[in-house]
N, C-alpha and C positions, 0 to 999 in steps of 0.2 A: 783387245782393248782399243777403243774409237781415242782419235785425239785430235785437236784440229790447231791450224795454228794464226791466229790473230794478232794485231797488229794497233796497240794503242800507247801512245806519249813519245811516237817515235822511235818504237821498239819492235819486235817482235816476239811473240811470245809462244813454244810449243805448248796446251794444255791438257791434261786430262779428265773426267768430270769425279770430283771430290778433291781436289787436289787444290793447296791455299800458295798464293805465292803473291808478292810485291811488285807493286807496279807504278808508275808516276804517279801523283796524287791528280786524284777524278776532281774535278769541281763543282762545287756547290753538292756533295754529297754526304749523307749521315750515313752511321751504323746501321745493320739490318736494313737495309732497304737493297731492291735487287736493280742489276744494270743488264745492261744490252748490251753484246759487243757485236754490231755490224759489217765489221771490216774481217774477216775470215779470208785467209790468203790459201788455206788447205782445209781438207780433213781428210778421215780417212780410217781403216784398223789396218791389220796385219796381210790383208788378203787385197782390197781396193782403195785406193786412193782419189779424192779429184780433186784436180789443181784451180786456181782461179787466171783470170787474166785480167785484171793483176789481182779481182777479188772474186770471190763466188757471192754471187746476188742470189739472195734467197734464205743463204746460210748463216744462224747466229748461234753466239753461244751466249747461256747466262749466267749469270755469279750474283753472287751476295757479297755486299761490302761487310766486313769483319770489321776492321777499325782505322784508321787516319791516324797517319803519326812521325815521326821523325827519326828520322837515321843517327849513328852514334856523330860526334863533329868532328870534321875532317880541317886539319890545320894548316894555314896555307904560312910559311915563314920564309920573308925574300930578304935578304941581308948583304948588301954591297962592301967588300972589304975596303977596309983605310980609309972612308968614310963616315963613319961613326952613324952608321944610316941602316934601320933595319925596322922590318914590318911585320905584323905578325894579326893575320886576320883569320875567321875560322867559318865554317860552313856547315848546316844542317839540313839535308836534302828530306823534305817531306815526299810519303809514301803512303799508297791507300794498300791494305790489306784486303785481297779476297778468297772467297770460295768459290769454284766453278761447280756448278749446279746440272747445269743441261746442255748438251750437246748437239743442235738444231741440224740439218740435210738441206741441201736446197729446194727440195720440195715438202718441207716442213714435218717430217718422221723425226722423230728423238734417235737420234744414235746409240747416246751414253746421259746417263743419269746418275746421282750420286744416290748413297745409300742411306737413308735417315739417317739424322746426328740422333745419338743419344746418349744422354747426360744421367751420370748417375752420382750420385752423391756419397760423398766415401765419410765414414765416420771417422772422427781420430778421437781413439780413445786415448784420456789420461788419467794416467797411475795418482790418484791423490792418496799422499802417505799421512799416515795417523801421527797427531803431534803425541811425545810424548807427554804427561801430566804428572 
């Protein structure tokens, strides 16, 4: 299994292609639309590896933005005793949701590729009960 590991918002991120994971929120970006990640510090499967210094030129991967949105809120409460003095502020870190798609080489061969989405649509049946008359 190919995985490579890239480097956005400050972070670093191992990935594999089909795999959805959270990351700093992208700017100026919508749903469905696909991104570049150029900054690739590795890749590699189980057998070869190559390393960057400090990046591999040549190497990208790509993903699909799934959706933009907000984390649960994190509550920040400062309270000084004997005082009668206390603060209570709250934070919600926004976050882009992706899907990693392709898996680029420095000399542009696809490594790893993810496997068609597909959607199927599930019936729910309901029991409608006979009134009585």
């Amino acid at each position: 299994m190919s995985y490579a590991v890239i480097q956005t918002g400050g972070k670093q991120y191992k990935v594999k292609s089909g795999e959805i994971l959270k990351i700093e929120k992208l700017p100026d970006s919508k749903p469905e639309t696909k991104i570049e990640f150029k900054e690739i510090l590795a890749y590699g499967d189980d057998k070869v590896i190559e390393v960057g210094a400090p990046t591999v030129t040549g190497a990208k991967v790509e993903a699909e933005l799934v959706k933009n949105g907000k984390n649960r809120t994190v509550l920040i409460f400062k309270k000084r005793r004997r005082h009668n003095s206390r603060r209570k502020n709250g934070h919600r870190q926004e976050y882009s949701m992706i899907r990693i798609n392709k898996i680029f080489s420095k000399d542009g061969k696809v490594l790893s590729e993810a496997g068609k989405k597909v959607v199927t649509e599930k019936k729910v049946e309901t029991a409608v009960k006979e009134e009585k008359k």
